[in-house]
N, C-alpha and C positions, 0 to 999 in steps of 0.2 A: 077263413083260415089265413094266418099271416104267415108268408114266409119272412120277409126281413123286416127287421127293424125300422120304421121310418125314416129316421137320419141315415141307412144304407139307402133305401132306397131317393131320398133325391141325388145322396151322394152320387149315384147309379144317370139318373136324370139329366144331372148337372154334366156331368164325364159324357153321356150322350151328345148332349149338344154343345160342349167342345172339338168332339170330333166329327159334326159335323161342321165347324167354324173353321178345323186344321185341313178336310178334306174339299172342303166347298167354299171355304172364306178366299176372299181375293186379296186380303192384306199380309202379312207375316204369319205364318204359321205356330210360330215359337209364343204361343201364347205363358210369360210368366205368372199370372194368375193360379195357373193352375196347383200352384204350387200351395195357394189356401189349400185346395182339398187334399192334398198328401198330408200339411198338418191337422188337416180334420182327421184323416184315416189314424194319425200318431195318436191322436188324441181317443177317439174312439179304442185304440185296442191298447193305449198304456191303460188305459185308467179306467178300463172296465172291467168290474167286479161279478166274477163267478162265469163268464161266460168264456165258451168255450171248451174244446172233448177236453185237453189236458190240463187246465186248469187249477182242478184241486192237486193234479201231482205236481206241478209246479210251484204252487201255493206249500203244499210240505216238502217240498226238496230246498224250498227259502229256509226252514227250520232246522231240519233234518242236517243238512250232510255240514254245516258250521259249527254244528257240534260233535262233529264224528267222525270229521276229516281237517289234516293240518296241513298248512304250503306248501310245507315239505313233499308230501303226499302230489300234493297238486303240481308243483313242480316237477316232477319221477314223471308223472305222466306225461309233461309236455316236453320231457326228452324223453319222450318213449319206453322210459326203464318200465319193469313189472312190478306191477302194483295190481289193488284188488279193487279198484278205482272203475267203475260202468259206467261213468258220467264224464263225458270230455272234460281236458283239463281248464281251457280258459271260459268256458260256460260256468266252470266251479270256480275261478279266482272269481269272475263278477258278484258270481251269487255271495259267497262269502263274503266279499270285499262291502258290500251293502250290505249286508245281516249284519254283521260286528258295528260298523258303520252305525247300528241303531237306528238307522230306515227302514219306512215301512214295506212293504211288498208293493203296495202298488207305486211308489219312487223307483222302483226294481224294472215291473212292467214296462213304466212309463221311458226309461233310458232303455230296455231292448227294444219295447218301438223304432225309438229315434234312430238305432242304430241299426235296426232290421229293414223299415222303408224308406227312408232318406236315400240311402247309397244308391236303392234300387230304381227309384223316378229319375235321379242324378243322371244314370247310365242311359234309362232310357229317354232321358232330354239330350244327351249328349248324340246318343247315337240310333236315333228309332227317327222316322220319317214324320210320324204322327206321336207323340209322346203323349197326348192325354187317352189315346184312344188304344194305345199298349198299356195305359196304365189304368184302361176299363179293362181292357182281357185279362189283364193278371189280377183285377179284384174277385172276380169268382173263377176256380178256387182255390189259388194261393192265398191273398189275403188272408179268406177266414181258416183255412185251414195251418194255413203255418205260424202268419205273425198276431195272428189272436188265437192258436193253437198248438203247435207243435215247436216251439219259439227257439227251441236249438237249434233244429231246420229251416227257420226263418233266416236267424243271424249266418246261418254258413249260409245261405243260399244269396244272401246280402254282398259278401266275399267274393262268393263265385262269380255273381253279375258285376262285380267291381273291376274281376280281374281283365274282364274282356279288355278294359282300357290297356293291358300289358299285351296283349293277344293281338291288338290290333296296331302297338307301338313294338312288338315282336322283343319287346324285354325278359327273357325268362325266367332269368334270376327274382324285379319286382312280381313277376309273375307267379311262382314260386312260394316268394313268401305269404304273399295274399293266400293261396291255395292253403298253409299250413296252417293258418291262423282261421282260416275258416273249418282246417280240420277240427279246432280245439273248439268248435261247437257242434258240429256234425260230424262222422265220419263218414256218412255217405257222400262229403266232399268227394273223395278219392274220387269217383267216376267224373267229374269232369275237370280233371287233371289232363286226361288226355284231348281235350279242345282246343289246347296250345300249337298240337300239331296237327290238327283235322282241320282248323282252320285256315292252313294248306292247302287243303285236298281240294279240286275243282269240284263245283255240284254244280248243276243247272237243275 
C-alpha cells in the first residue's frame, strides 16, 4: 500500500536531512538550497492534473463563474456592497482574468502555486530558526491539503503568514491591508486579524 507519491516522499527525505544539517551542521544554517525543493513543491502542485479533494470544483469554477459573473459584480464585492457573489472577490478577478485570457487551467494552477508557497518559506526563512525543518512540518498537512487542495485557503493563508512581517515591524495600516487582500481569497482570514494585537500579549 502506498501512501505518497514517490517524488513526496524523497521530497520528505531530502527536508529530513536538511534539518538535520540546520540543527547539527556546524557551518551556516541558512541553507539557500533549500529553495530547489519549494520550487519542486510549486511545481508538483501547479501542474498536477486531477489530484486532490477539490479539484474537479476548481477545475469548473475556472469555467463556470467567467461566464456568469462580470467585474462589476466582482468589484461590489471587494468593497463589500451585496451581491449574490459565494466566492471571494479577488480569487474571482484571477480566476477570470486567466479564463478570458485563453489559458489553460493548469497556467491558473501553476501561478496560485507560486503565489500560495513562495510567500510562505520566504517568511519562514526570514523568521523561523530552522526554515527547512518548518517547512517539513507544514508539508503534512497544509501543503496537501490547502495548496494542492483547498487553494483559496492556501492563497489567504499565504497573506496571513506574509503579514507577520507587519506584526513584528508593528505597521498596522501595511498590516491591514495584507489581511484584506487575503480576505478576497478566504474569508476565514478574519480570525487572525486579531494576531496584530496578541502579539503583544506576554506567553511563556
Amino acid at each position: 500500500m502506498q501512501f505518497l507519491h514517490p517524488l513526496f516522499t524523497i521530497t520528505i527525505l531530502i527536508l529530513i536531512g536538511y534539518s538535520f544539517l540546520e540543527v547539527y551542521g556546524r557551518e551556516i544554517k541558512n541553507y539557500k538550497s533549500v529553495w530547489f525543493i519549494v520550487i519542486a513543491l510549486i511545481i508538483f502542485a501547479g501542474f498536477r492534473k486531477g489530484v486532490g479533494a477539490d479539484y474537479p470544483i476548481y477545475e469548473g469554477m475556472y469555467t463556470y463563474f467567467p461566464l456568469h459573473t462580470d467585474f462589476g459584480e466582482i468589484f461590489s464585492k471587494a468593497l463589500f456592497l451585496k451581491n449574490n457573489l459565494e466566492i471571494e472577490w479577488l480569487f474571482l478577478l484571477f480566476n477570470n482574468t486567466f479564463f478570458l485570457l485563453g489559458l489553460p487551467f493548469f497556467i491558473f494552477t501553476a501561478f496560485v502555486a507560486i503565489l500560495s508557497i513562495a510567500p510562505k518559506f520566504y517568511m519562514m526563512e526570514k523568521s523561523v530558526a530552522y526554515p527547512a525543518t518548518a517547512l517539513l512540518l507544514y508539508l503534512i498537512p497544509s501543503y496537501f491539503i490547502a495548496d494542492c487542495g483547498q487553494i483559496r485557503q492556501g492563497l489567504s493563508m499565504a497573506l496571513a503568514i506574509y503579514s507577520f512581517k507587519y506584526i513584528k515591524e508593528r505597521n498596522l495600516l501595511l498590516f491591514l491591508i495584507v489581511m484584506y487582500f487575503a480576505l478576497g481569497f478566504h474569508k476565514s482570514a478574519v480570525l487572525f486579524i486579531p494576531a496584530y494585537w496578541l502579539a503583544k500579549v506576554p506567553l511563556t
